[in-house]
N, C-alpha and C positions, 0 to 999 in steps of 0.2 A: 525622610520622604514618605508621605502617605500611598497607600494604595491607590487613590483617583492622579495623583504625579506621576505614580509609578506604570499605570495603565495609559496614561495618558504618552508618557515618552515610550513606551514600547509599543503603541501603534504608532507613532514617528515613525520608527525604527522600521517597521513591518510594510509601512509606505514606500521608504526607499527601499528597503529592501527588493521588494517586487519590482519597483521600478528599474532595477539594476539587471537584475534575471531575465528582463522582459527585453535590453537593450540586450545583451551578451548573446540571448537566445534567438534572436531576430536575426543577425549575423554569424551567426554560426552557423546556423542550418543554410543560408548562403553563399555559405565556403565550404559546403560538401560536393564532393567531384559528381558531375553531370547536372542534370535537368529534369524536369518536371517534363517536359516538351517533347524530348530525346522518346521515352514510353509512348508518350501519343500519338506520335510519328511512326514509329515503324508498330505497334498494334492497328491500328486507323487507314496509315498512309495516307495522311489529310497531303492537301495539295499547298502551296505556299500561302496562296490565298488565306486559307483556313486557317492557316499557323499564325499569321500575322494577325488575324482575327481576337486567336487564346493569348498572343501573349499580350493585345492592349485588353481583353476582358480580363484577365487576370492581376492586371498593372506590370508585367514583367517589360513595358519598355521606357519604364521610368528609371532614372537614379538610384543606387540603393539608400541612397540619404532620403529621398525622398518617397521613396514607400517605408520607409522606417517611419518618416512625422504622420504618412498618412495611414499606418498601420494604429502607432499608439491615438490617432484621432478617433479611429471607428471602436479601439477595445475600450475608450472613456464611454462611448455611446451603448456597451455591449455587443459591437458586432467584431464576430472572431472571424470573417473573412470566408468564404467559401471553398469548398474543398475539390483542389485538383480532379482526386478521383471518384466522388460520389457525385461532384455537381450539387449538391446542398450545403445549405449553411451548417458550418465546425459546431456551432451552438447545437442544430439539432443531429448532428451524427454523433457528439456526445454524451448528448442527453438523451437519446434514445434506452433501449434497453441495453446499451453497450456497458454502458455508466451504473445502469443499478445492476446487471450482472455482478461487476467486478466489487461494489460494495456490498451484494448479497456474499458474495466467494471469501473476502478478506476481513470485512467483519464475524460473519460466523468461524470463520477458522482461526481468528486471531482472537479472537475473542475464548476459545476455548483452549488454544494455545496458551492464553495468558491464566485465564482461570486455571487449568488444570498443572502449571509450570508455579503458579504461586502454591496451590494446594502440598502439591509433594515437595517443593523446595520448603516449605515449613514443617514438613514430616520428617523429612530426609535429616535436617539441621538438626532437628531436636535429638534427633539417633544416631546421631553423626558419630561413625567408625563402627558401627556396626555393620554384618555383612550384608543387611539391605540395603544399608546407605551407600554400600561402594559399588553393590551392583548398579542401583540408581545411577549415582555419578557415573560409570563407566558407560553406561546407556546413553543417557545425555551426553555425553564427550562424541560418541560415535554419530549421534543423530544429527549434531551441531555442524560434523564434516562433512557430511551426506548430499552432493550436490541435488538441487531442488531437483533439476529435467531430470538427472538417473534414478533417483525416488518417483518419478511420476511416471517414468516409461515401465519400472518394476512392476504397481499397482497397474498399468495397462497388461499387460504381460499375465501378473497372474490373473487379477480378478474378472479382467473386461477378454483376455483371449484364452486364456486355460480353462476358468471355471463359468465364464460367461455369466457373472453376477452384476456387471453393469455396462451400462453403452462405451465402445470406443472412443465417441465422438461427441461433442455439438452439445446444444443448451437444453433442444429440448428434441422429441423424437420429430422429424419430419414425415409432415403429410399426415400425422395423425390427429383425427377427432377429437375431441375429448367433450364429454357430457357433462362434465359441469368441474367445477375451478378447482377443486379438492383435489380432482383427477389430474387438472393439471400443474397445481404447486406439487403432487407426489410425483409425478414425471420431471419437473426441475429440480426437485430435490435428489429425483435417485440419478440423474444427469452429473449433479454439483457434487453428492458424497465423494469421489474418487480424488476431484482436483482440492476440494477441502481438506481432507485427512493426509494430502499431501503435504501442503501451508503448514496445517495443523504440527505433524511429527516433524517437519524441520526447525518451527519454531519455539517449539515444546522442548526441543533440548538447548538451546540458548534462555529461554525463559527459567526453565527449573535450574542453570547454575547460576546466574544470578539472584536470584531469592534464593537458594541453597548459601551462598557464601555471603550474601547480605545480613540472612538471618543467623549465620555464625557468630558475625561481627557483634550483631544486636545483642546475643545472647550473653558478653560478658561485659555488657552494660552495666553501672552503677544501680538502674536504677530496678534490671532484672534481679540483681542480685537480692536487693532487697526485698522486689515481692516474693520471692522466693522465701525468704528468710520472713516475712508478715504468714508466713502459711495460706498463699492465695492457689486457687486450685489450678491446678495444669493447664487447662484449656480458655481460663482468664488472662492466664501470664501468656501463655503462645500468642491466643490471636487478639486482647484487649492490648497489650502491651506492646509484645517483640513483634507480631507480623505487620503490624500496621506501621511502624516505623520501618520494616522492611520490605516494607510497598513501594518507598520513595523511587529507587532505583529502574523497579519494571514501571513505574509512572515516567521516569525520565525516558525510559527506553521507548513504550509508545508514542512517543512525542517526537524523538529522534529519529528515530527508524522509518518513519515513512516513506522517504524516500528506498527503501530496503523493501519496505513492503512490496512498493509499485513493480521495482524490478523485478521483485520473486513474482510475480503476478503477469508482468510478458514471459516468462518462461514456464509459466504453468499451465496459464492459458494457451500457448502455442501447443505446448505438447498436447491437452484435453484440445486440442481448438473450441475452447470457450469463449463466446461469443463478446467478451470485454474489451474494457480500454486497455489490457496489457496487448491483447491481440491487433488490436488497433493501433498502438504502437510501432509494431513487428511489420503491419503491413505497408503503415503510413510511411514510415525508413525505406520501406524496401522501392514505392512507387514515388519516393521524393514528395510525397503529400506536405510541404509544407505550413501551410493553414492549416490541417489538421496537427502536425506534432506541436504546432505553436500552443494550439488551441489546450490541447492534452497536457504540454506542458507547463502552462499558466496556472490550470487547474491542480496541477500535482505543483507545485509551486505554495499556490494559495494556502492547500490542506496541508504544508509541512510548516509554513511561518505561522498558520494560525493554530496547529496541534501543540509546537513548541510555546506559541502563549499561551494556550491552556494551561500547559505542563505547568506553567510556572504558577499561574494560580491557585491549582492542585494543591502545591507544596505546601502553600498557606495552611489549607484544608486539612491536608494529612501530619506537616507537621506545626504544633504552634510555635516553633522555636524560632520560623521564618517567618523574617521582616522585610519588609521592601525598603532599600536603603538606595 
């Protein structure tokens, strides 16, 4: 089988796929105890009247069979449905600045996570059993166990309440001016360092044993041995040879993991109350926002079947060894 068969049956796959998540998710969030209704009621105290109003603007006095056909009818169209609690459409409360918050917060921190977890997992390997390498390893073993929230209340704790080096709270400072936009990406930025370098060092100890024990494996390859033995210089054989085959693995794992990501990302942004889709989440659960969890999780859906076919394409790239068969 060619790569164009190969691409071709694993967007099949990624069709039904989603189509399956989207039926399972639609029901499930239906058979969570209470109501959307139950909150507007006693915050409001709407009168009967009123209630019977929300629940035909809502469609809640249709069939569940029948806001199932008319749900998947409006997401073929792009409409994700309107949201309980903002009253706007799911589309634009996730595409607000909710959504590039939480890809500003998880791409930088995962991104540095992965760089800096492949860098020393290739250092660590090469010197493996030496006592930086066991300090290493024993660093990573501890950071790996470290719940996200109890790392992200410590950094509150010391930096933002002890030593007052960064805000407690929020995305960006409220009520403040700013004179021109430098002033204000360094105001999101000094916001974002605290909940990043949290992401950051939980992930960085899972990433560095993984490239640490990948690149053990690799090193007593056939084919190290031999440049080894051609006299190719140290830092040809580490990163033209052994690391690049011991990429394979953290390329599997960004692709997996997404779903891991998202989570760490409601409990990080709750703790920073950062203004993201993890936060969004946390709230939409709490107020029964249905259209919105739906909305949030089609999207976190999307980005793990379509991450996982990346990965696979990847592998081509990284190794030639893989065929599509």
């Amino acid at each position: 089988m060619g790569l164009r068969e190969y691409v071709i049956r694993r967007l099949i796959q990624l069709v039904i796929a989603i189509f399956l998540f989207i039926t399972i998710m639609f029901f499930i969030f239906r058979l969570m105890p209470g109501d959307p209704l139950s909150l507007v009621i006693e915050e409001f105290a709407i009168d009967p009247e009123a209630r019977e109003r929300l629940i035909k603007l809502w469609g809640l006095d249709k069939p569940p069979l029948e806001q199932y056909f008319i749900y998947i009818r409006n997401l073929l169209t792009g409409d994700l449905g309107v949201s309980f609690v903002y009253h706007e459409p799911v589309a634009d409360v996730i595409i607000s600045r909710k959504l590039l918050n939480t890809l500003a917060l998880l791409i930088s921190s995962h991104g540095m996570a992965m760089f800096l977890g492949m860098i020393l997992g290739v250092w660590a390997a090469w010197r493996r059993g030496t006592a930086i390498d066991m300090a290493a390893l024993t660093t990573s073993l501890i950071l790996h166990s470290i719940p996200i929230f109890w790392l992200g209340i410590v950094f509150l704790m010391i930096f933002a309440v002890k030593y007052r080096l960064f805000p407690l709270a929020g995305t960006i400072t409220p009520a403040k001016t700013f004179e021109n936009i430098f002033e204000y990406i360094g105001d999101y930025l000094w916001h974002m360092f605290l909940p990043m370098m949290t992401i950051t060092v939980i992930r960085l100890g899972s990433d560095f044993l993984i490239m640490r024990n990948t690149m053990i494996s690799v090193t007593k390859e056939d084919y190290i041995v031999t440049a080894m033995a051609k006299g190719l210089p140290e830092k040809v054989i580490i990163w033209k040879h052994a690391a690049r085959n011991a990429m394979l693995p953290i390329v599997t794992l960004a692709g997996l993991d997404m779903a891991t990501v998202v989570s760490g990302a409601v409990l990080t942004e709750s703790v920073f109350s950062w203004d993201g889709i993890g936060r969004l989440i946390y709230e939409a659960a709490i107020y029964r926002d249905f259209p919105v969890l739906q909305g949030v999780f089609f999207l976190i859906v999307v980005v793990v079947l379509v991450a996982n076919f990346l990965t696979d394409l990847m592998y081509a790239y990284l190794d030639p060894r893989v065929r599509y068969e």
